[in-house]
Backbone as a printed PyTorch tensor [residue, N CA C, xyz], in Angstrom:
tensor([[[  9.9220, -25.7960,   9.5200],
         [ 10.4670, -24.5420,  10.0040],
         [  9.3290, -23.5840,  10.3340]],

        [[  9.7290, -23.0000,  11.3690],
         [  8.1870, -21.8890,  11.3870],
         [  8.7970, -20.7390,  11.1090]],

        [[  7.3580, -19.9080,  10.2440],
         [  8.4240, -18.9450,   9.4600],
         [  7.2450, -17.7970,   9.9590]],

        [[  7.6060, -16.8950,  10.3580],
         [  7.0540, -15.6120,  10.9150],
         [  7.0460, -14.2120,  10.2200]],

        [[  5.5920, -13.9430,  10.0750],
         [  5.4430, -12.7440,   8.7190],
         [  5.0470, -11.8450,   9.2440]],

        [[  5.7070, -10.4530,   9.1610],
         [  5.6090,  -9.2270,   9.9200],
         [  5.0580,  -8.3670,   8.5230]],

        [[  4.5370,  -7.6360,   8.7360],
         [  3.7590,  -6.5570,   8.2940],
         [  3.6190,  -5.4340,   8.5280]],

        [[  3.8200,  -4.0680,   7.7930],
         [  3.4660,  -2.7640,   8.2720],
         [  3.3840,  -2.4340,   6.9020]],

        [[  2.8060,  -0.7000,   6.7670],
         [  1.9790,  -0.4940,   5.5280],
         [  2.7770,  -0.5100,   4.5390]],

        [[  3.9180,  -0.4160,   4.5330],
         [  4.6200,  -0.1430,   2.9310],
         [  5.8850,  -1.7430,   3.1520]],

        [[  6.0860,  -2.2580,   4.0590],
         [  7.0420,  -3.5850,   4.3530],
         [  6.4310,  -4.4120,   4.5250]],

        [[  7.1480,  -5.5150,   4.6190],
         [  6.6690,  -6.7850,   4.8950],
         [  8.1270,  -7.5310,   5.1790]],

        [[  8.3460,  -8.9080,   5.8290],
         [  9.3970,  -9.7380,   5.8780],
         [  8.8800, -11.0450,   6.5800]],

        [[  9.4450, -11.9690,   5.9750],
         [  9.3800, -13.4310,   6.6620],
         [ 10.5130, -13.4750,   7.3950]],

        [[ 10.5100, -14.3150,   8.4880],
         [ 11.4620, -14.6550,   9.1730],
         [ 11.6210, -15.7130,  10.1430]],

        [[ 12.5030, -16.4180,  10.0540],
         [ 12.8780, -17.8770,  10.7710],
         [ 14.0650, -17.6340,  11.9320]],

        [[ 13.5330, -17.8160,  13.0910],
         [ 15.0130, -17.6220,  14.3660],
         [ 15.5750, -19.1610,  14.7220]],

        [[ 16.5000, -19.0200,  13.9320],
         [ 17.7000, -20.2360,  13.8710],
         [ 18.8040, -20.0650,  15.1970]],

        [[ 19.1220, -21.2780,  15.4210],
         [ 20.0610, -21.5960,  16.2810],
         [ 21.5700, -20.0070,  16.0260]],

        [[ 21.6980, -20.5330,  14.6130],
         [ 22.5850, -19.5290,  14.3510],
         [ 22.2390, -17.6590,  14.0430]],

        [[ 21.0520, -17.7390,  14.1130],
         [ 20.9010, -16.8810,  13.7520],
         [ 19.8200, -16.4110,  12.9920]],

        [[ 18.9790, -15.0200,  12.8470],
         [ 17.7540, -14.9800,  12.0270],
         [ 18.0810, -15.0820,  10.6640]],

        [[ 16.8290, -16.0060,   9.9080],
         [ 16.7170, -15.6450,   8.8110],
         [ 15.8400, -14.8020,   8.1240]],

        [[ 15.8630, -14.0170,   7.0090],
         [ 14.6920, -13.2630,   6.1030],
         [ 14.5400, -13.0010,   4.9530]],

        [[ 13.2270, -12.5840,   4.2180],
         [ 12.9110, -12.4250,   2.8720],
         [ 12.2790, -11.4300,   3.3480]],

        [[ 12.6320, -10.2980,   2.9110],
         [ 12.0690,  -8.8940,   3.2000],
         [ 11.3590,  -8.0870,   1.8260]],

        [[ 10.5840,  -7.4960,   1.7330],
         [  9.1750,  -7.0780,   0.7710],
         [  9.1130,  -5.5600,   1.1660]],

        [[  8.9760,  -5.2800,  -0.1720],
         [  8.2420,  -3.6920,  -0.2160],
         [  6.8400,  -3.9710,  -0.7560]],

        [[  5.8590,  -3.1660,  -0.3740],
         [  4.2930,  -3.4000,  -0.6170],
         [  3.9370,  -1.8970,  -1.7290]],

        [[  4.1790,  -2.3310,  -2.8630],
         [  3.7180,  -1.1370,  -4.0220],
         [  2.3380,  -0.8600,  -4.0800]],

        [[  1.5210,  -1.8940,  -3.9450],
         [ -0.0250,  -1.8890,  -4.0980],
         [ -0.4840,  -3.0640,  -3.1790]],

        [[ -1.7510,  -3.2020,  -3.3700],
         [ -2.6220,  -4.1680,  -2.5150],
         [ -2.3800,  -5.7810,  -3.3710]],

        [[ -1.7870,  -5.2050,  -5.0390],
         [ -1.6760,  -6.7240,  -5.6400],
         [ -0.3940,  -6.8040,  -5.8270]],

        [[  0.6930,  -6.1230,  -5.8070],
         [  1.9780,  -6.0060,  -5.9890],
         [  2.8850,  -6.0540,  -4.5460]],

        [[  4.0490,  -6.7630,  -5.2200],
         [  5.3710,  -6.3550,  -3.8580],
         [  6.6310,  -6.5560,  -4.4080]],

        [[  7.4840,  -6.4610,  -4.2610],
         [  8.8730,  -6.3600,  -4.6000],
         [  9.6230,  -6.9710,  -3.7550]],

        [[ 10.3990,  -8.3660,  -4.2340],
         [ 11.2920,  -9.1030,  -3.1330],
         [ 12.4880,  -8.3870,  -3.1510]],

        [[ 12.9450,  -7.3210,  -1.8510],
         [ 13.8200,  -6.8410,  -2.2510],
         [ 15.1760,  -7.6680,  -1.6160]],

        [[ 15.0060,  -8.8580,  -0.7980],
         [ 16.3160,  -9.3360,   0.0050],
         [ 16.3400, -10.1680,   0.7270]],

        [[ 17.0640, -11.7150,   0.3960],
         [ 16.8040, -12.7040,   1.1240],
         [ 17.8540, -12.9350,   2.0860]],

        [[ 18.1100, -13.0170,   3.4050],
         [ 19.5180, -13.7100,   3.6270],
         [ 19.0800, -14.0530,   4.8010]],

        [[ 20.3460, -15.6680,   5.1340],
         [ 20.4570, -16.3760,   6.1490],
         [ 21.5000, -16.4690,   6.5920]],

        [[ 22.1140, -16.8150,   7.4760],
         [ 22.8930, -17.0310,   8.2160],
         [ 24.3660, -17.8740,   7.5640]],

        [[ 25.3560, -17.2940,   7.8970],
         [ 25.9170, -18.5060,   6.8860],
         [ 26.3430, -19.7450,   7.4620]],

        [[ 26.1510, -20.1350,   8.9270],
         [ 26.2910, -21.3510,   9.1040],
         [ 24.8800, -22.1440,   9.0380]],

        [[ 23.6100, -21.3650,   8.1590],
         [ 23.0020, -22.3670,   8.1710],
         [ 22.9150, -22.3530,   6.8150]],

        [[ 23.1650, -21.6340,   5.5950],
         [ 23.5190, -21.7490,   4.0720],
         [ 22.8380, -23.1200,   3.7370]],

        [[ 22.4490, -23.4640,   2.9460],
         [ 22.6870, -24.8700,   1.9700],
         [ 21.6080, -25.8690,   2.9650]],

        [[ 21.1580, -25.1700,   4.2340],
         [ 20.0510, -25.7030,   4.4530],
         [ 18.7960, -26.1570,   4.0360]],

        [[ 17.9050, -25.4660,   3.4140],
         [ 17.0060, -25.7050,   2.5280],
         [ 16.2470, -23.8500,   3.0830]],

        [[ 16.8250, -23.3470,   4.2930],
         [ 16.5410, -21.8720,   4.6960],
         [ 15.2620, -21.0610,   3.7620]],

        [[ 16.7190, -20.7310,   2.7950],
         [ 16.0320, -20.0100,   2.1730],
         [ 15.2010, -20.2800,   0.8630]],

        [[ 15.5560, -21.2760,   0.8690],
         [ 13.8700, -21.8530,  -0.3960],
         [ 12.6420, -22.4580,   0.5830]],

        [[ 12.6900, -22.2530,   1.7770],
         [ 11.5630, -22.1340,   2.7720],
         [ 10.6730, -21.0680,   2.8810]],

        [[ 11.5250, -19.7330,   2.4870],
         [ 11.2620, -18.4250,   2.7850],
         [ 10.4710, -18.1930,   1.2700]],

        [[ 11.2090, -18.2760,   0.3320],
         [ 10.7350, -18.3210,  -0.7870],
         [  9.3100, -18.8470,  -1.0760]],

        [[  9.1920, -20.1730,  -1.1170],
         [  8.0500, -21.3140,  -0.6500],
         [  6.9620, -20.4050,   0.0740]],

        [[  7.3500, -19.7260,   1.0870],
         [  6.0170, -19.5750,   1.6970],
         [  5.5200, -17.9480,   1.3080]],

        [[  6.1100, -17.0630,   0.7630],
         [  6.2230, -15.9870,  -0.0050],
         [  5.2290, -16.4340,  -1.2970]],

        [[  6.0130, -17.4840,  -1.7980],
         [  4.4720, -17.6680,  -3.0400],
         [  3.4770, -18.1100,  -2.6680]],

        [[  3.7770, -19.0560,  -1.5290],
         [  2.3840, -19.6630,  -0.8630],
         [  1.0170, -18.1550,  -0.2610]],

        [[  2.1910, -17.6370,  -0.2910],
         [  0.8680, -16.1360,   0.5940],
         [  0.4680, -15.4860,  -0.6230]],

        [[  1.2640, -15.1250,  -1.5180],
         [  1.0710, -14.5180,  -2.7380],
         [ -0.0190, -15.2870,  -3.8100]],

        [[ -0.3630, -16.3380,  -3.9780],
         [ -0.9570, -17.5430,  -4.3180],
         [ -2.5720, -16.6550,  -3.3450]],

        [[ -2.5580, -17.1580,  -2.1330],
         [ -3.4010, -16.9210,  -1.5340],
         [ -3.9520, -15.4690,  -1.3910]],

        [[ -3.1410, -14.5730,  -1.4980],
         [ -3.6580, -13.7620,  -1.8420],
         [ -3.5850, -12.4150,  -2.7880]],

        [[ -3.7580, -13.7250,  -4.4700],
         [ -3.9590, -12.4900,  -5.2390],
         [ -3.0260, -11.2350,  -5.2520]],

        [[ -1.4020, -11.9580,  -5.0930],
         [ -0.5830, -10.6290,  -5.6310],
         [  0.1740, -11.2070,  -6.0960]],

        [[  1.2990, -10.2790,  -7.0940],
         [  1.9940, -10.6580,  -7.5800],
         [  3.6120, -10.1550,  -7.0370]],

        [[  4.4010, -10.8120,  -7.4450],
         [  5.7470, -10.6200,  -6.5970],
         [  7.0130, -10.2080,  -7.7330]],

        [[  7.4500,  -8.7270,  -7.8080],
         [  8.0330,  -8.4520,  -8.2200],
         [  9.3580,  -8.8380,  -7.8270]],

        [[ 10.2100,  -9.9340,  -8.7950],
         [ 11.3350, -10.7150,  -8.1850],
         [ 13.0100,  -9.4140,  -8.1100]],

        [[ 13.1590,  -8.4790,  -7.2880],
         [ 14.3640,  -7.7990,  -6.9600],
         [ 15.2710,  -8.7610,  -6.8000]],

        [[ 15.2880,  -9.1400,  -5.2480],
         [ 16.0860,  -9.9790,  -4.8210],
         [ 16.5860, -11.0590,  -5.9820]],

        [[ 18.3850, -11.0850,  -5.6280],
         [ 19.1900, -12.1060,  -6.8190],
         [ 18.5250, -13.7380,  -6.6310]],

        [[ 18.3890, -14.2580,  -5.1320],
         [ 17.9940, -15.1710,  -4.3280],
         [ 16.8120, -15.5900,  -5.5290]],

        [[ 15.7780, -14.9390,  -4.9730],
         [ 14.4340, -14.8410,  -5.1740],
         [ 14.2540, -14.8210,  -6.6610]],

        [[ 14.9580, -14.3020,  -7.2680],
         [ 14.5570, -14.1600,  -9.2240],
         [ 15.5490, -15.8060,  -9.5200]],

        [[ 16.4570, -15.9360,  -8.7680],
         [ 17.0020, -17.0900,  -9.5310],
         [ 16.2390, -18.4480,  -8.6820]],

        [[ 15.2990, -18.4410,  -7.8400],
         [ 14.2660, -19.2420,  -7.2460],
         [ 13.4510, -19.4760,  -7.8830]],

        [[ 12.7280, -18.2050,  -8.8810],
         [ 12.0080, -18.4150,  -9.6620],
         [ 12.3450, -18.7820, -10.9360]],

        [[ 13.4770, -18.8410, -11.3820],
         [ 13.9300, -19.6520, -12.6290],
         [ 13.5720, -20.9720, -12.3510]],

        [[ 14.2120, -21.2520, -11.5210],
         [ 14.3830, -22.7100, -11.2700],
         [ 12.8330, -23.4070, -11.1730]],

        [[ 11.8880, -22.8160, -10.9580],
         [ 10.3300, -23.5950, -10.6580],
         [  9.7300, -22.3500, -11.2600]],

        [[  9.1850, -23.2630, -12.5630],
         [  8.7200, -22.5910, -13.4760],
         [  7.0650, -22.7640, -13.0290]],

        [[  6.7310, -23.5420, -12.0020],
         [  5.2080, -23.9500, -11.7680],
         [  4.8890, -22.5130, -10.7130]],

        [[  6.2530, -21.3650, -10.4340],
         [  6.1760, -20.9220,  -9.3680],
         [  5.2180, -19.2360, -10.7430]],

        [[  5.6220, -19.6180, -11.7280],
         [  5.3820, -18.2770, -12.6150],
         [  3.8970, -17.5660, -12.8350]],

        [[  3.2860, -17.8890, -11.6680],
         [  1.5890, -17.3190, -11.9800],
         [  1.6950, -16.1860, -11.1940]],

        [[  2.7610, -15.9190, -10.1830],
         [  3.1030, -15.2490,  -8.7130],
         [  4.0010, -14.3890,  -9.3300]],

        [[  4.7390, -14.1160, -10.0000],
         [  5.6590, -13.6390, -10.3040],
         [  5.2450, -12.3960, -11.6940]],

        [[  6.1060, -11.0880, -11.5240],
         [  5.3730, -10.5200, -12.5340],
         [  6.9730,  -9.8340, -12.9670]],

        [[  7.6840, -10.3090, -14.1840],
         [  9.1000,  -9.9780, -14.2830],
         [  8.6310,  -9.1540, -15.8190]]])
């Protein structure tokens, strides 16, 4: 999936343009090491795709890379991080 990361000084969002429709994981930027997942959603005819643990995935993958940590808001996103406990170096709950 190619997943497309927009940026401005206090936001951030990933995003995937699906057949059905966009998907996103949208970010508030608290600090230079902090962010807050505040909201994941996809489309619902593409649901149960693998979507949004793509979005997720590459959210820690950037966070990983660069030295921040991800304050889990989003319901999506905190119960993503239950589930992959290898994901908990990224995460600051």
């Amino acid at each position: 999936m190619d997943i497309r990361r927009e940026v401005t000084d206090t936001k951030g969002r990933y995003v995937i343009d699906l057949p059905e429709g966009e998907a996103e994981l949208t970010y508030s930027i608290l600090s230079p090491h902090s962010i807050i997942a505040d909201h994941t959603g996809v489309p619902k005819a593409a649901e149960g795709g693998g979507v949004g643990k793509a979005l997720v995935e590459r959210l820690v993958e950037d966070a990983r890379a660069e030295g921040v940590k991800i304050v889990p808001l989003c319901p999506y996103v905190n119960a993503m991080r239950r589930r992959h406990p290898e994901w908990a170096d990224v995460f600051n709950t």
